[in-house]
C-alpha positions in Angstrom: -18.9 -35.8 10.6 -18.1 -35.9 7.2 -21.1 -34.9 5.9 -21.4 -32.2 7.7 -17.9 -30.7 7.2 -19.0 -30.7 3.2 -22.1 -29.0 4.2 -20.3 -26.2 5.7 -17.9 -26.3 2.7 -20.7 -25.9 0.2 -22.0 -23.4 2.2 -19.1 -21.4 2.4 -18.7 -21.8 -1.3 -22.6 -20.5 -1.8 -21.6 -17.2 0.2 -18.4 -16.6 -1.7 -19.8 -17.8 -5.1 -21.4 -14.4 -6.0 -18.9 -12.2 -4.8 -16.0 -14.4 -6.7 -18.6 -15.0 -10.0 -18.9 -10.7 -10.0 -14.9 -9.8 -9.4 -14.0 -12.3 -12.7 -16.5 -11.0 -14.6 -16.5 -7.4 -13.8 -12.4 -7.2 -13.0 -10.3 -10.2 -14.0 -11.8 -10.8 -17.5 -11.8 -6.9 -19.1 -8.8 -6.5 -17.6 -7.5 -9.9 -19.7 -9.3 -8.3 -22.8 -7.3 -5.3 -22.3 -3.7 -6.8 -21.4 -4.4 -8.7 -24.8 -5.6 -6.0 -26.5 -2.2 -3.9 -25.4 -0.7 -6.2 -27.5 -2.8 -5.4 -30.7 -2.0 -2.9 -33.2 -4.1 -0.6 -35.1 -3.6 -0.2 -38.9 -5.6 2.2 -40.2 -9.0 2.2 -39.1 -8.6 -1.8 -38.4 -7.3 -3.5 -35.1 -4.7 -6.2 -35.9 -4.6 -8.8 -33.0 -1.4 -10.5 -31.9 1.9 -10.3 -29.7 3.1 -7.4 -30.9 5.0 -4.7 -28.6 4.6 -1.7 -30.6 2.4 -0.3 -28.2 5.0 0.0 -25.7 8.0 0.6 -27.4 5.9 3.4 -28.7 5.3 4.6 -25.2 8.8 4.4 -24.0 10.4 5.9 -26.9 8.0 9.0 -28.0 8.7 11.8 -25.5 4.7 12.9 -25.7 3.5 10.0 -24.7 6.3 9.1 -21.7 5.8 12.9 -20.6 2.4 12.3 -19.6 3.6 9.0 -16.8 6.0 12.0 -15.3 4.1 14.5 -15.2 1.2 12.4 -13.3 3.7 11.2 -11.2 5.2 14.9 -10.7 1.4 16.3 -9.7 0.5 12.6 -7.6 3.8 13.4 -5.6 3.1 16.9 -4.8 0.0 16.4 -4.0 0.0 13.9 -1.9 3.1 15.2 0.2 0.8 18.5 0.7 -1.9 16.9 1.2 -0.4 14.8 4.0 0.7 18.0 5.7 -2.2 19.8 5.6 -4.6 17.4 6.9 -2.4 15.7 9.8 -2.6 19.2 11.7 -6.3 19.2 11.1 -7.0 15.6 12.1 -4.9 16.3 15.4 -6.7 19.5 16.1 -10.3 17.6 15.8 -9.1 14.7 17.6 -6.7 15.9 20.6 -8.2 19.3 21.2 -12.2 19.7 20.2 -13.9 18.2 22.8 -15.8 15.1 21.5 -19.2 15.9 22.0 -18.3 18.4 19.2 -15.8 16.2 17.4 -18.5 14.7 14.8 -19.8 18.6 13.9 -16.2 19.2 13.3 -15.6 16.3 11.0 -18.8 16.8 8.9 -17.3 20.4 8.9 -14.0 19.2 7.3 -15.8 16.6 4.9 -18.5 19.1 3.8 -16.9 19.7 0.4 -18.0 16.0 -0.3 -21.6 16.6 -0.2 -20.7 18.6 -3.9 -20.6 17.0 -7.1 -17.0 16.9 -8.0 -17.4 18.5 -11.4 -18.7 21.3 -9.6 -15.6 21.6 -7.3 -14.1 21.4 -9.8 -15.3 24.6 -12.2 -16.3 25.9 -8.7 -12.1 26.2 -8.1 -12.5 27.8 -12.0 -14.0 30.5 -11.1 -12.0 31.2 -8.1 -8.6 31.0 -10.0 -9.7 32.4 -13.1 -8.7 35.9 -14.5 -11.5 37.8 -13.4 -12.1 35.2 -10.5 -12.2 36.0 -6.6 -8.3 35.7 -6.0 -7.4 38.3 -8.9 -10.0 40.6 -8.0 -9.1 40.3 -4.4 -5.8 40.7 -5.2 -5.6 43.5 -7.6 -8.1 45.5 -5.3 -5.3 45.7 -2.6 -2.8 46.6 -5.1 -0.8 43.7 -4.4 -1.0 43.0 -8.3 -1.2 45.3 -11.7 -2.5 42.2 -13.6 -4.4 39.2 -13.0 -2.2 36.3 -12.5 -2.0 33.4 -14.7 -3.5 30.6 -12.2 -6.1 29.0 -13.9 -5.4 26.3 -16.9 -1.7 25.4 -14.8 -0.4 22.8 -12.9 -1.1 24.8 -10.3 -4.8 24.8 -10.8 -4.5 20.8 -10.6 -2.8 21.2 -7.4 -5.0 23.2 -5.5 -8.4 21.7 -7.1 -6.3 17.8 -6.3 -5.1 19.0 -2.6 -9.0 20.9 -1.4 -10.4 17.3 -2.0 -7.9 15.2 -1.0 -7.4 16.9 2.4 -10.9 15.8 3.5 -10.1 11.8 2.6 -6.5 12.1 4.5 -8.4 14.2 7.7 -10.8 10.7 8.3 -8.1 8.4 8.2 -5.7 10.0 10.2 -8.5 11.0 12.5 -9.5 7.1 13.0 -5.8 6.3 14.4 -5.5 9.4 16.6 -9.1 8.7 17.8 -7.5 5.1 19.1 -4.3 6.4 20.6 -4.9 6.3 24.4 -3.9 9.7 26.3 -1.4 7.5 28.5 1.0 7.1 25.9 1.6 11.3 26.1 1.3 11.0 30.0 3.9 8.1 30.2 6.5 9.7 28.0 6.0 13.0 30.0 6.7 11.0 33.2 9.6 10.7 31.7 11.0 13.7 30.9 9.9 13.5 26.9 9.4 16.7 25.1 5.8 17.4 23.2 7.8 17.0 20.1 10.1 13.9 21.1 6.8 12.1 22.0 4.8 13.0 18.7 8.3 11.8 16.8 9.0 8.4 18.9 5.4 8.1 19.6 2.6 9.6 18.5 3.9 9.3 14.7 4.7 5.2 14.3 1.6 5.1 16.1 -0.1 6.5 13.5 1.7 6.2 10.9 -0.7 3.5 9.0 -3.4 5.7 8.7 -1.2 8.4 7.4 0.5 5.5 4.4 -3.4 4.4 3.8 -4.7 8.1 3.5 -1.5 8.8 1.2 -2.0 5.2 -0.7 -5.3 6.3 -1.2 -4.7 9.7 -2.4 -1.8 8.5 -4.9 -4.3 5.9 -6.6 -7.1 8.1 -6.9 -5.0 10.9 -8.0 -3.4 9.6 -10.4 -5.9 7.8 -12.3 -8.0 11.1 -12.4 -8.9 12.6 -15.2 -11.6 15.4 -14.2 -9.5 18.0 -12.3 -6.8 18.0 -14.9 -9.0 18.2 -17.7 -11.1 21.0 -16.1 -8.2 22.8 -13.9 -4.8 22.3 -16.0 -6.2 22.4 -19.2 -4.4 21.3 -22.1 -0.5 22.7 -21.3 0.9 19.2 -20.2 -1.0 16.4 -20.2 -1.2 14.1 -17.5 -1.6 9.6 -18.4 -5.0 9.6 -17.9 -5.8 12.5 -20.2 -3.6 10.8 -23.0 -5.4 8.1 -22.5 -8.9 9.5 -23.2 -7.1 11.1 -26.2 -6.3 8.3 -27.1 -10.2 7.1 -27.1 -11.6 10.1 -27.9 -10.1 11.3 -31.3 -7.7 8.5 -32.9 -9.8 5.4 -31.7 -6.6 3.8 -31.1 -7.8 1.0 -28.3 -4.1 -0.9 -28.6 -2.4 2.4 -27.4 -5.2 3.2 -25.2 -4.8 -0.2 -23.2 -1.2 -0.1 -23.4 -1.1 3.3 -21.1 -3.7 1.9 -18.7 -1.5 -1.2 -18.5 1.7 1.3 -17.4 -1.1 3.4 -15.1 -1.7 -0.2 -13.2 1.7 -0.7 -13.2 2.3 2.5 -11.9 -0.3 1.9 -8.9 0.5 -1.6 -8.3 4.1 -0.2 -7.3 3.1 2.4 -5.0 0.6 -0.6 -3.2 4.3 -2.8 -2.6 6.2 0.1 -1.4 3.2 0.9 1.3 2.3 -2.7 1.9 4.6 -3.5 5.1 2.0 -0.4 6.6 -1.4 -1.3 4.9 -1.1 -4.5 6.3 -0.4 -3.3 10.1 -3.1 -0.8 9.2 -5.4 -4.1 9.6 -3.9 -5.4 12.1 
């Protein structure tokens, strides 16, 4: 009995050897090299190792560098909280009233702008915004406007370009928890004598509700580790973390400080995954 108990155990460790071997070598050990390089110090050209905190003292104390965690937060918040009300209308549209033998056209409708690289989104949403793109012209051929507005190269820009992608990820994951809900639920609380809108708020909503925290969770990570749309959409008026940190990369070379910001950014996210934890985990539930 033994002996075959250890056989399952070795077994079970030959199955989770490769998966465990790959996450400590492709997450746990850069992510030590850059916790210790965070820690480092750049004099000159030359990267001095050791304990030392400059880094972050740096970060907390040099308005530049501490702009660029609020305004990713600032654009993360925004977007998410629009994003989130956008797509819950469009998930409860496809799910509640398209029929379903026409509910899989209408979600490879909604997810369409996936099948496009999203660079090209991205400069696509350029030339919409852009002086002389579609919304100016539009715009200034009705009169509404003298002069082309100032969209393009803004927070705004960000915004929009965030929000068109982030819609489609938040449409699937609310989707899959209104696809579950059974009709009876509605039918019971009109027995009696709910409102459409006390059941969707006592109901329908906690119900739900875990798709909508993992749709948002996921929206806030992604978002605010990107570093595409904001190059490519806000340009270079306020930069967000991720931007400083390719700055950091790109044109000082300074690793230390470089590490240190991606140290806050995992922070930042690791946060945000405690505060929505209580819901991810009934999410799997």
């Amino acid at each position: 009995m033994a002996s075959i108990e250890q056989t399952e155990r070795n077994r079970a460790a030959g199955f989770v050897a490769p998966a465990l071997i790959w996450v400590l070598a492709f997450f746990v050990l850069p992510f030590a090299v850059m916790i210790g390089m965070s820690f480092a110090r750049l004099e000159g050209r030359t990267i001095v190792h050791g304990l030392f905190s400059d880094n972050y003292v740096r970060f907390f104390s040099e308005p530049s560098l501490f702009k660029g965690l609020t305004v990713s937060l600032e654009i993360t918040l925004i977007v998410t909280v629009i994003s989130v009300l956008l797509a819950y209308p469009l998930a409860w549209i496809i799910a509640m009233r398209v029929p379903a033998r026409y509910q899989r056209l209408a979600l490879m409708l909604a997810v369409l702008p996936f099948w496009t690289s999203y660079v090209v989104r991205s400069y696509a949403w350029l030339l919409v915004l852009g002086q002389n793109g579609v919304i100016n012209k539009a715009l200034m051929g009705l009169g509404v406007i003298a002069e082309p507005l100032a969209i393009a190269s803004t927070r705004t820009a960000t915004v929009i370009g965030f929000v068109h992608f982030f819609v489609m990820l938040l449409t699937l994951t609310i989707y899959a928890n209104l696809i579950q809900l059974s009709p009876n639920y509605a039918r019971a609380a009109a027995d009696l004598g709910a409102s459409a809108f006390a059941t969707f708020r006592h109901i329908i909503l906690p119900l739900t509700l875990p798709g909508v925290v993992t749709g948002a969770f996921l929206t806030f990570v992604l978002c605010i580790g990107d570093y595409i749309t904001p190059q490519i959409l806000g340009g270079n008026s306020e930069l967000t973390l991720p931007q400083l940190i390719m700055l950091q990369l790109g044109r000082r070379g300074d690793f230390p400080m470089a590490s240190a910001l991606s140290i806050v950014l995992m922070a930042v996210v690791t946060l945000a995954y405690l505060a929505c934890a209580r819901w991810l985990k009934l999410d799997r539930v």
